[in-house]
N, CA, C and O atoms as CSV, one atom per row, in Angstrom:
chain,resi,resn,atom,element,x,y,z
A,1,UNK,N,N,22.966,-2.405,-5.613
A,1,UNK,CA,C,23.002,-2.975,-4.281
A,1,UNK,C,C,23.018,-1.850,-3.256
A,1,UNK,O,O,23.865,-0.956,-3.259
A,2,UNK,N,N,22.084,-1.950,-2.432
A,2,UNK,CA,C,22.220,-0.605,-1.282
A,2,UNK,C,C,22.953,-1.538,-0.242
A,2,UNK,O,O,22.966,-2.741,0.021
A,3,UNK,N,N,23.710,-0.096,0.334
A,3,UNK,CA,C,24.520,0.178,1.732
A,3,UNK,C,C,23.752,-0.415,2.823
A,3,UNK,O,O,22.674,-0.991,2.677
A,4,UNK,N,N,24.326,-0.254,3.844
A,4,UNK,CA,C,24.156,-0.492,4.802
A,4,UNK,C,C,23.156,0.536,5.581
A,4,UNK,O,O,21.998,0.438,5.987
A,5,UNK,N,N,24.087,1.508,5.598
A,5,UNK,CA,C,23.064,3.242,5.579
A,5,UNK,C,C,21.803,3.229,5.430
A,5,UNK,O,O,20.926,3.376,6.281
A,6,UNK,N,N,21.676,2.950,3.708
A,6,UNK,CA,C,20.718,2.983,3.286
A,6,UNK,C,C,19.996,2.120,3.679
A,6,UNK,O,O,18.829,2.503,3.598
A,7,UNK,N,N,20.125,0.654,4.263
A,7,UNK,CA,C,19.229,-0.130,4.754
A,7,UNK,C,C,18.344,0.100,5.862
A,7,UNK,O,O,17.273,-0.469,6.071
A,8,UNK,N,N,19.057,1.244,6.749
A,8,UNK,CA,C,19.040,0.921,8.388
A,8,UNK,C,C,17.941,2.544,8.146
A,8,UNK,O,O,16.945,2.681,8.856
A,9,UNK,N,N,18.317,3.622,7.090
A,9,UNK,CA,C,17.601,4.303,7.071
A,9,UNK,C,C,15.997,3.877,6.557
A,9,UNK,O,O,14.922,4.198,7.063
A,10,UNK,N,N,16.349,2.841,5.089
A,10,UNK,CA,C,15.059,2.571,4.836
A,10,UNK,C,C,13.964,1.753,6.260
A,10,UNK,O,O,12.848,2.206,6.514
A,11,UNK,N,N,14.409,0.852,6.830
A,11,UNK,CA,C,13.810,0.196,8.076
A,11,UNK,C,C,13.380,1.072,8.977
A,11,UNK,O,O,12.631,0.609,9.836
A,12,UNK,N,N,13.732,2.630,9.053
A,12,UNK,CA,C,13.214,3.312,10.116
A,12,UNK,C,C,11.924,4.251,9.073
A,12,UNK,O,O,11.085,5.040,9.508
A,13,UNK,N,N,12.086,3.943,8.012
A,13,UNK,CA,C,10.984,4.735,7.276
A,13,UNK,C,C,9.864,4.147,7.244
A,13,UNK,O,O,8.670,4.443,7.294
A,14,UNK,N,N,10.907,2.691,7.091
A,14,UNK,CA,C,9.495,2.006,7.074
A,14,UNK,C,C,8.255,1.480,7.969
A,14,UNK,O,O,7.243,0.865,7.635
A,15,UNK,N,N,8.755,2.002,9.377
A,15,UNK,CA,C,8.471,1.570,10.424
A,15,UNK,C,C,7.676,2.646,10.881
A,15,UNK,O,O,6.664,2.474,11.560
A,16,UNK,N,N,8.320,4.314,10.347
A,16,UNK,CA,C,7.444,5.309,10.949
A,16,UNK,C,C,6.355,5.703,9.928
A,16,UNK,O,O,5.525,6.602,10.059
A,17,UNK,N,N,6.512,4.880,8.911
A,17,UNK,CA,C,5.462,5.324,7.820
A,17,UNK,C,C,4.170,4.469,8.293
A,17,UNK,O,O,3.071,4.936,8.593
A,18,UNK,N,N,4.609,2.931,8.290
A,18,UNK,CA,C,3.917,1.946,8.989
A,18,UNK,C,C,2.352,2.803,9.781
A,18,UNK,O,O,1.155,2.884,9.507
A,19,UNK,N,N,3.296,3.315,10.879
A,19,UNK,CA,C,2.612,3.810,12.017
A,19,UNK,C,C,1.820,5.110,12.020
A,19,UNK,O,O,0.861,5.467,12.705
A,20,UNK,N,N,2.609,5.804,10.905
A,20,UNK,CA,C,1.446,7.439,10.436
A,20,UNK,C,C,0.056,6.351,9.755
A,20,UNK,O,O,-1.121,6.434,10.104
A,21,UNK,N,N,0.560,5.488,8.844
A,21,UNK,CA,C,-0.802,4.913,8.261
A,21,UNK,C,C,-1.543,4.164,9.247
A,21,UNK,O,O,-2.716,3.957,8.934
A,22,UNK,N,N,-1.188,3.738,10.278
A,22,UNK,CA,C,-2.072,2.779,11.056
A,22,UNK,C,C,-2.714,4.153,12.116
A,22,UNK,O,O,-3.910,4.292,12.374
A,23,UNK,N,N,-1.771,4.930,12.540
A,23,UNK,CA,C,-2.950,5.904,13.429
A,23,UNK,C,C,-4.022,6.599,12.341
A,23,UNK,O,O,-5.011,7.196,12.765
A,24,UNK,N,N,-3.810,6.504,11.232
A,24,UNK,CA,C,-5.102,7.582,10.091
A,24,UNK,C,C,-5.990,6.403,9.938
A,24,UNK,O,O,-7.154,6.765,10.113
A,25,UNK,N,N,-5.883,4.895,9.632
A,25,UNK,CA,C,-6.709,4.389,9.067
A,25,UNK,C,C,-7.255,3.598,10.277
A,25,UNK,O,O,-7.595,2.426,10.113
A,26,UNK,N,N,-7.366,4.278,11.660
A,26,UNK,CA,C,-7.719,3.628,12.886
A,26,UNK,C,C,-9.203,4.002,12.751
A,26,UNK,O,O,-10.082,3.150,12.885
A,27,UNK,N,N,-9.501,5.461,12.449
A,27,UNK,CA,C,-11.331,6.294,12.169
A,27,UNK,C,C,-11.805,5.029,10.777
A,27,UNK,O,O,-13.020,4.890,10.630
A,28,UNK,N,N,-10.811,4.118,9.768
A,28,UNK,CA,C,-11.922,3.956,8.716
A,28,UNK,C,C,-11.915,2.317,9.213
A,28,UNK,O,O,-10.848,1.765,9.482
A,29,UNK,N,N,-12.861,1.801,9.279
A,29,UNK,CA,C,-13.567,0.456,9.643
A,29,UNK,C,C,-13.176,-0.430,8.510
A,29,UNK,O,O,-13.741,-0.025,7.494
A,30,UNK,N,N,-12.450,-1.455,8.281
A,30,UNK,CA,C,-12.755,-2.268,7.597
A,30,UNK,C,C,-11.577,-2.095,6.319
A,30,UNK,O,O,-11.548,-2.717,5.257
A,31,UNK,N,N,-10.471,-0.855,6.893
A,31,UNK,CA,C,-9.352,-0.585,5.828
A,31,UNK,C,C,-8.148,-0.527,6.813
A,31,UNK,O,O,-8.116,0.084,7.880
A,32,UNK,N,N,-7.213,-1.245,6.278
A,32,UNK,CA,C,-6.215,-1.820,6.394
A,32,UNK,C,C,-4.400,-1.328,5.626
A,32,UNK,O,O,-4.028,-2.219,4.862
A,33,UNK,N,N,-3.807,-0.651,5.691
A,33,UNK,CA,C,-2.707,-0.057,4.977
A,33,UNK,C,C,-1.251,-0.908,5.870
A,33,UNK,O,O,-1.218,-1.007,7.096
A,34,UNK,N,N,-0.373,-1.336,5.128
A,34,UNK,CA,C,0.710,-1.541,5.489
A,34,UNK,C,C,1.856,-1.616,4.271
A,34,UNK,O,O,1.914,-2.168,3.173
A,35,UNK,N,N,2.823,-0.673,5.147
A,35,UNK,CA,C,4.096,-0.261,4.080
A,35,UNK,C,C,5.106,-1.815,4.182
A,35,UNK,O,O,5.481,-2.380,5.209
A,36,UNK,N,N,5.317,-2.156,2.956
A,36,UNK,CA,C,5.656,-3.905,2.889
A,36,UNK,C,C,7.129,-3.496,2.589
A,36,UNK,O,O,7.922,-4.346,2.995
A,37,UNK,N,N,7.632,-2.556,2.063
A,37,UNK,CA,C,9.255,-1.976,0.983
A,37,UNK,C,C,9.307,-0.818,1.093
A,37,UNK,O,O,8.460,-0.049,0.637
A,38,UNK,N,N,10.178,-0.536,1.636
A,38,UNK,CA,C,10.985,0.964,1.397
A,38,UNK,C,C,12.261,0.932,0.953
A,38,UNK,O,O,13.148,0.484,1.681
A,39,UNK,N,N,12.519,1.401,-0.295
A,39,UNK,CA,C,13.742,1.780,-0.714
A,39,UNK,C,C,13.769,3.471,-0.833
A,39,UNK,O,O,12.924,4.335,-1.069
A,40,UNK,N,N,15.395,3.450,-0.499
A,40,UNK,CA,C,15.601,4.764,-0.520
A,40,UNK,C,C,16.845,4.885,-1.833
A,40,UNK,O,O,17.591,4.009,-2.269
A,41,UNK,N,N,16.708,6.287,-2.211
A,41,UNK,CA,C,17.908,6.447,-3.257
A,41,UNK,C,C,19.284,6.547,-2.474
A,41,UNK,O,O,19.273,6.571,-1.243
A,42,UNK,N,N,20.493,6.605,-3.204
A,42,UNK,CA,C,21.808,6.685,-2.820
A,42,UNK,C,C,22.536,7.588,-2.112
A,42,UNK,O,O,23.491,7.500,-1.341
A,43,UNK,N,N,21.582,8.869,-2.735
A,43,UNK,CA,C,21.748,10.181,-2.059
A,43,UNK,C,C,20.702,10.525,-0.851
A,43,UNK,O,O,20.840,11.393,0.011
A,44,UNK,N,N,19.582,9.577,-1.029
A,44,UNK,CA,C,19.112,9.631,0.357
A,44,UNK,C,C,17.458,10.628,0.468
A,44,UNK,O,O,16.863,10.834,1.526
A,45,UNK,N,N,17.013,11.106,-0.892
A,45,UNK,CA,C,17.062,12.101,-1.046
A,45,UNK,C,C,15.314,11.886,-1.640
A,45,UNK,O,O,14.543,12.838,-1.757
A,46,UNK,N,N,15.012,10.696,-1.901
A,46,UNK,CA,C,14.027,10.235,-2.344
A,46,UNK,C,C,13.630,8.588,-2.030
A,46,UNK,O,O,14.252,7.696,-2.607
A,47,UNK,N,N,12.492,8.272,-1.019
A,47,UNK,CA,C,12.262,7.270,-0.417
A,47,UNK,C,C,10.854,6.527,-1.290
A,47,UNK,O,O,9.737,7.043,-1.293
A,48,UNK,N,N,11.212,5.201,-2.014
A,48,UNK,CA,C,9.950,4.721,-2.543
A,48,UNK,C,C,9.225,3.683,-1.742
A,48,UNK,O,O,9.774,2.582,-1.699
A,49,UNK,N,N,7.894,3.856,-0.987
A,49,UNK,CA,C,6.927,3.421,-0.482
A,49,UNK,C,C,6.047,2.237,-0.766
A,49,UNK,O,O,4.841,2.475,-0.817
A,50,UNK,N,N,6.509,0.811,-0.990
A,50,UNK,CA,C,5.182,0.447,-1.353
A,50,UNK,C,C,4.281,-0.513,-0.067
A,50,UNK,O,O,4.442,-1.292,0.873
A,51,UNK,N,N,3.491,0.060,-0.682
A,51,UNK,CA,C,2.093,-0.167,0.164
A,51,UNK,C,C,1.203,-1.655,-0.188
A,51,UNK,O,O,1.301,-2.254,-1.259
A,52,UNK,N,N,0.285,-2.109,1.028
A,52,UNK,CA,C,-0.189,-3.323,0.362
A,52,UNK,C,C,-1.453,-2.985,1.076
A,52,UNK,O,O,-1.421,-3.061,2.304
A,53,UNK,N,N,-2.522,-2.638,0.515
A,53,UNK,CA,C,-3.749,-2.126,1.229
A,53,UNK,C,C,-4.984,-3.166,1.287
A,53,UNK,O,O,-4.837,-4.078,0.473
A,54,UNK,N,N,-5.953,-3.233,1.917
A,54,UNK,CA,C,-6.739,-4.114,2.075
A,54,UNK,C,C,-7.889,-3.284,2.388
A,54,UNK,O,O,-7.861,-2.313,3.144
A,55,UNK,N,N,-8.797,-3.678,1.827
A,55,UNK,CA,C,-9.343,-4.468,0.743
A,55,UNK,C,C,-8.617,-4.284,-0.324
A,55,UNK,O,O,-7.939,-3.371,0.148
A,56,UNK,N,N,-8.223,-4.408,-1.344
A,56,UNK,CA,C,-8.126,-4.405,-2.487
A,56,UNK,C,C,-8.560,-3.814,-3.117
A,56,UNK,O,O,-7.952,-2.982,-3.791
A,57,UNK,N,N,-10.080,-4.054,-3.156
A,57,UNK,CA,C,-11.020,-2.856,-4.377
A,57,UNK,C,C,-11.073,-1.618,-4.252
A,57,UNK,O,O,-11.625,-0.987,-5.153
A,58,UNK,N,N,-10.530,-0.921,-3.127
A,58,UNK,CA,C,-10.089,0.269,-2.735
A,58,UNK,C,C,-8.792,1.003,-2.609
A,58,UNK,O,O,-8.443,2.085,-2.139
A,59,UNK,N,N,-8.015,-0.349,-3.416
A,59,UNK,CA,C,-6.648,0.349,-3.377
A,59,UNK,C,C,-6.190,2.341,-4.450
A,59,UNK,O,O,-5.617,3.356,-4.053
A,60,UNK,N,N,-6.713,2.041,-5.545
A,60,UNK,CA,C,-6.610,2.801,-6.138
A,60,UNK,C,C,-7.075,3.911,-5.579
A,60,UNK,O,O,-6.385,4.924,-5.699
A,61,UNK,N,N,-8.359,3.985,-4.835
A,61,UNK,CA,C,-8.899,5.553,-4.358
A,61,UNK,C,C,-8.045,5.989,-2.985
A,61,UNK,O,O,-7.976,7.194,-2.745
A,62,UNK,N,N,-7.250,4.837,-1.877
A,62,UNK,CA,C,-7.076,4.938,-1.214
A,62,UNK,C,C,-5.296,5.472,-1.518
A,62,UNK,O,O,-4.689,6.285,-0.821
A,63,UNK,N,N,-4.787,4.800,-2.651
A,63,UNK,CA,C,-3.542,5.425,-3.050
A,63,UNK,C,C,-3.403,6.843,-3.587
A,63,UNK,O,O,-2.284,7.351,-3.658
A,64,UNK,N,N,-4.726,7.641,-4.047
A,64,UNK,CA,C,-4.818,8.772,-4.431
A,64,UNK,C,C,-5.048,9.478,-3.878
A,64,UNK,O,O,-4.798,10.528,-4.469
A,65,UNK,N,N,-5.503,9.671,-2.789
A,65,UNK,CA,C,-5.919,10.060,-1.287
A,65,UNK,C,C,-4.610,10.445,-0.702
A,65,UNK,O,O,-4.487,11.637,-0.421
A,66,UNK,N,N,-3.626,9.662,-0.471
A,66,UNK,CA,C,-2.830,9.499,-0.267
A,66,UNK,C,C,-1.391,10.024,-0.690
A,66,UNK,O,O,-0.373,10.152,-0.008
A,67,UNK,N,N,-1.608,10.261,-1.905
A,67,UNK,CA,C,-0.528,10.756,-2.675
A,67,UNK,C,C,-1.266,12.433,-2.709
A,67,UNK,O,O,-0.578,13.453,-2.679
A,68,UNK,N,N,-2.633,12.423,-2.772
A,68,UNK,CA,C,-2.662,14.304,-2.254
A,68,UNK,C,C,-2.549,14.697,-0.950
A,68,UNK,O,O,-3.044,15.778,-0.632
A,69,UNK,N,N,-1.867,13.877,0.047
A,69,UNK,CA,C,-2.211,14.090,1.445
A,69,UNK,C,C,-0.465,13.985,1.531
A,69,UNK,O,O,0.050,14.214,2.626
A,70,UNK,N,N,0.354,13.661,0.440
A,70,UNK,CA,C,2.015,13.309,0.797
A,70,UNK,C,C,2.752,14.620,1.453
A,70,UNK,O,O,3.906,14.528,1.870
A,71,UNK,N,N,2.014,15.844,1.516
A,71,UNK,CA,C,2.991,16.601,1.648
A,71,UNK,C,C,2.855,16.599,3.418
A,71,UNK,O,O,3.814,16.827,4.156
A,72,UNK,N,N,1.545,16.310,3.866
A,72,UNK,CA,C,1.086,16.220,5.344
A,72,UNK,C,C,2.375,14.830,5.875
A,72,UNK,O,O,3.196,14.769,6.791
A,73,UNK,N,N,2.008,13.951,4.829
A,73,UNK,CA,C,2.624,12.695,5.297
A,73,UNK,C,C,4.078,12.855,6.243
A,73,UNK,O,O,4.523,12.539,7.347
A,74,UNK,N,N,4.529,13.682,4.801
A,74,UNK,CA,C,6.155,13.784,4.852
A,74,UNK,C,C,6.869,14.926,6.028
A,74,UNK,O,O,8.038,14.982,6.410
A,75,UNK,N,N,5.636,15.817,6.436
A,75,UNK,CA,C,6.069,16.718,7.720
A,75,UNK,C,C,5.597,15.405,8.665
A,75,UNK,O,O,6.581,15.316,9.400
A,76,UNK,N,N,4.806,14.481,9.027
A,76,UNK,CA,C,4.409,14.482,10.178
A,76,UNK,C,C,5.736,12.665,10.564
A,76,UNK,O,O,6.102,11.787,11.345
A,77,UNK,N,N,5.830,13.269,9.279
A,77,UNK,CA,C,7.704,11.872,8.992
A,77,UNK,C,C,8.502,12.689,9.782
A,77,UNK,O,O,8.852,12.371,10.919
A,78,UNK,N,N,8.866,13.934,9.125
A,78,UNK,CA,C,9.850,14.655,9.341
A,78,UNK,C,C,9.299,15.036,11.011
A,78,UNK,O,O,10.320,15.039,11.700
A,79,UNK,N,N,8.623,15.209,11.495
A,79,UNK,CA,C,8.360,15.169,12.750
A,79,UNK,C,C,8.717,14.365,14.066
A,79,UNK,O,O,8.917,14.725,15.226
A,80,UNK,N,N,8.719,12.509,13.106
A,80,UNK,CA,C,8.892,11.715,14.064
A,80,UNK,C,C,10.537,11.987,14.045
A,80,UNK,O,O,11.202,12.366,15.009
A,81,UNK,N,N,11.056,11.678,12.611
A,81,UNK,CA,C,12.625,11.389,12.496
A,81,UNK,C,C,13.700,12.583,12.760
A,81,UNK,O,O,14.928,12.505,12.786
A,82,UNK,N,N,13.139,13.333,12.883
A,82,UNK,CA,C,13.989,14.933,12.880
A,82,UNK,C,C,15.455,14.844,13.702
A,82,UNK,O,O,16.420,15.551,13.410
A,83,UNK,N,N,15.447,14.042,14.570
A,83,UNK,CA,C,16.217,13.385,15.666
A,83,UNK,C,C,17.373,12.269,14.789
A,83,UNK,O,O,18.527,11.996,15.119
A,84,UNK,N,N,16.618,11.795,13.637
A,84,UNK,CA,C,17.771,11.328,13.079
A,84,UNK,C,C,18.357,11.379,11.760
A,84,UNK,O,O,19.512,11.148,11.402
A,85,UNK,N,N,17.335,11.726,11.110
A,85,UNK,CA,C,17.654,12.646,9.351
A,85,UNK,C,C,17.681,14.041,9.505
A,85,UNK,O,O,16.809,14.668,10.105
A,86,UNK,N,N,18.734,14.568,8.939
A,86,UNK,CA,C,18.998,15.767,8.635
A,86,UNK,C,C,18.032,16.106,7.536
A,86,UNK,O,O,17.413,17.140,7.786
A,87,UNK,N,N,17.636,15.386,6.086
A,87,UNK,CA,C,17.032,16.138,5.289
A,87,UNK,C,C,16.004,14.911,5.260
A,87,UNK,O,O,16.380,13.747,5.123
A,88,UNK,N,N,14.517,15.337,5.419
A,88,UNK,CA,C,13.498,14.041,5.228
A,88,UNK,C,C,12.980,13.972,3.956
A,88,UNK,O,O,12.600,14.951,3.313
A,89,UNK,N,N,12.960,12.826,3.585
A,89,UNK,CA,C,13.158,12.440,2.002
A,89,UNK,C,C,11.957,12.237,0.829
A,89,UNK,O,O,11.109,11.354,0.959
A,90,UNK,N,N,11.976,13.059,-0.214
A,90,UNK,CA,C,10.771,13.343,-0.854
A,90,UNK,C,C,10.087,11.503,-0.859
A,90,UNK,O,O,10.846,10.548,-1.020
A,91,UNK,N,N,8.650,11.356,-0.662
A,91,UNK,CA,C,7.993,10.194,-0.665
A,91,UNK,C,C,7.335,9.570,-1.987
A,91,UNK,O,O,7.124,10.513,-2.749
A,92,UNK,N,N,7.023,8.653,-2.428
A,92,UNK,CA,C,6.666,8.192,-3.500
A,92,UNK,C,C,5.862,6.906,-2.838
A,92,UNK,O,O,6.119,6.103,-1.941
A,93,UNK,N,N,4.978,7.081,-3.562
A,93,UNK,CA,C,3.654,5.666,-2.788
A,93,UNK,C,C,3.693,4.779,-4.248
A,93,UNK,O,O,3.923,5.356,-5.311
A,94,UNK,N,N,3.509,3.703,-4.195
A,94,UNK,CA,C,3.351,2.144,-5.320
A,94,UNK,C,C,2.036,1.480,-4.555
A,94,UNK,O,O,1.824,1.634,-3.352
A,95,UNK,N,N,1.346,0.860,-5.282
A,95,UNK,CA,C,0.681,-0.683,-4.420
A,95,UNK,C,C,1.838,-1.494,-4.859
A,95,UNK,O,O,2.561,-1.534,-5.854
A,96,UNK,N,N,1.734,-2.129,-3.728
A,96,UNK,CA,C,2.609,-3.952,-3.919
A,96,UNK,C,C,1.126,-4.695,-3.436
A,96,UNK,O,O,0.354,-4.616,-2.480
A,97,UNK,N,N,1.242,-5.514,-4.802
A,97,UNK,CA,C,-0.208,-6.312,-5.390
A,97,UNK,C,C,0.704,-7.973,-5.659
A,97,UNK,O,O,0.555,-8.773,-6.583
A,98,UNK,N,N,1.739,-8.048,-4.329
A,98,UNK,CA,C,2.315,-9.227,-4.467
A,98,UNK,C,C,1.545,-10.513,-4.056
A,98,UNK,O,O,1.688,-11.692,-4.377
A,99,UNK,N,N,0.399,-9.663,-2.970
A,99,UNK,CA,C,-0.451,-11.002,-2.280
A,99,UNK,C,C,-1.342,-10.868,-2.866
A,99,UNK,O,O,-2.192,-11.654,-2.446
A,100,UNK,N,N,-1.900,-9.978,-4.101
A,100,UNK,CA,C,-2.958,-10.501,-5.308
A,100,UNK,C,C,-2.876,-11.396,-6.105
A,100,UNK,O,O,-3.844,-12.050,-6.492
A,101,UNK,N,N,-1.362,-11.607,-6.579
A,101,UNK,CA,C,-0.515,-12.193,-7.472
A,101,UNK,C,C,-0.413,-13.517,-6.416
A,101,UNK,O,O,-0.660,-14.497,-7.118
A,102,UNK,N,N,-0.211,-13.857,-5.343
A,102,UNK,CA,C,-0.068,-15.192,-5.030
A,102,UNK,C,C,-1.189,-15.880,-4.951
A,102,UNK,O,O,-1.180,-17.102,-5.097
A,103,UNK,N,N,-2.482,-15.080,-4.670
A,103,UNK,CA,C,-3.939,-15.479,-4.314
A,103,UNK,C,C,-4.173,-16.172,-5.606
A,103,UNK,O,O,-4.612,-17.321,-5.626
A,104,UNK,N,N,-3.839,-15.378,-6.897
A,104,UNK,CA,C,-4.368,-15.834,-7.829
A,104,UNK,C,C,-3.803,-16.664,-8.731
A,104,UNK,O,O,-4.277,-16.997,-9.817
A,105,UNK,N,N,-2.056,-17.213,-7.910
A,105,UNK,CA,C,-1.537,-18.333,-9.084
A,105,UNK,C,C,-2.041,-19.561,-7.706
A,105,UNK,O,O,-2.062,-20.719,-8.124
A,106,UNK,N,N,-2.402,-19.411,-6.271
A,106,UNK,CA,C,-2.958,-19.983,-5.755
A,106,UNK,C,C,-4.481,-20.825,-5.862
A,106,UNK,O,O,-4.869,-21.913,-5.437
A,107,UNK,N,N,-5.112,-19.723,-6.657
A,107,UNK,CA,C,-6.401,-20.401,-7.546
A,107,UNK,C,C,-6.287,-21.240,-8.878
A,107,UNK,O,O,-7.032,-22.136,-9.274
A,108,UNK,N,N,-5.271,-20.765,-9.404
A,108,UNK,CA,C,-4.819,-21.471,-10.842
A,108,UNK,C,C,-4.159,-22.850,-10.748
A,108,UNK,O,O,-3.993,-23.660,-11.660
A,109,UNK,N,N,-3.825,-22.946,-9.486
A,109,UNK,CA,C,-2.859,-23.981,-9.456
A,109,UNK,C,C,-4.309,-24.855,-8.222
A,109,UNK,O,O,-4.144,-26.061,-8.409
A,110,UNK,N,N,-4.768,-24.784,-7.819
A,110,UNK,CA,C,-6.383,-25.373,-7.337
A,110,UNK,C,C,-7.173,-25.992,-8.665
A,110,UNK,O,O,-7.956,-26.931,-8.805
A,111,UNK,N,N,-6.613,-25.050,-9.540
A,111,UNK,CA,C,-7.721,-25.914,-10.642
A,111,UNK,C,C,-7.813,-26.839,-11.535
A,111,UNK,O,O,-8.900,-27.089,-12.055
């Protein structure tokens, strides 16, 4: 069960991560990134990311992209938050493929 701390920190990660991905994926037409979960560890020390990208069929190239671009990510984090984390917290990217999973017990259950 996370803290309180930990809640109020994950909500600001998730909010400035949000917004690094929406100013990068403003140049690509037709791609879509939004951070859906952020959990952070206890110590604070490691923040897990998941992402829900659109289209879909591009999730995988767009998560790898992404995960070689983490170290840019995590200064231009540590940039916004510096003002309120002392140490900015190693990043970890997931897809959350939760609205694939509803689309498709949504078709099953249509048929």
């Amino acid at each position: 069960m996370q803290e309180t701390r930990q809640n109020k920190i994950a909500r600001l990660l998730q909010k400035e991560l949000s917004l690094i991905f929406q100013s990068q994926t403003r140049g690509m037409h037709g791609v879509m990134i939004s951070v859906t979960r952020c959990r952070i560890s206890p110590d604070l020390s490691i923040c897990t990311a998941y992402l829900s990208i659109f289209p879909s069929a591009k999730a995988q190239e767009l998560l790898g992209n992404i995960e070689a671009n983490e170290k840019q990510i995590r200064y231009e984090l540590g940039t916004r938050v510096r003002n309120q984390l002392r140490i900015i917290p190693e990043l970890r990217f997931f897809i959350d493929d939760s609205l694939d999973y509803i689309d498709r017990i949504d078709e099953l259950l249509k048929q």
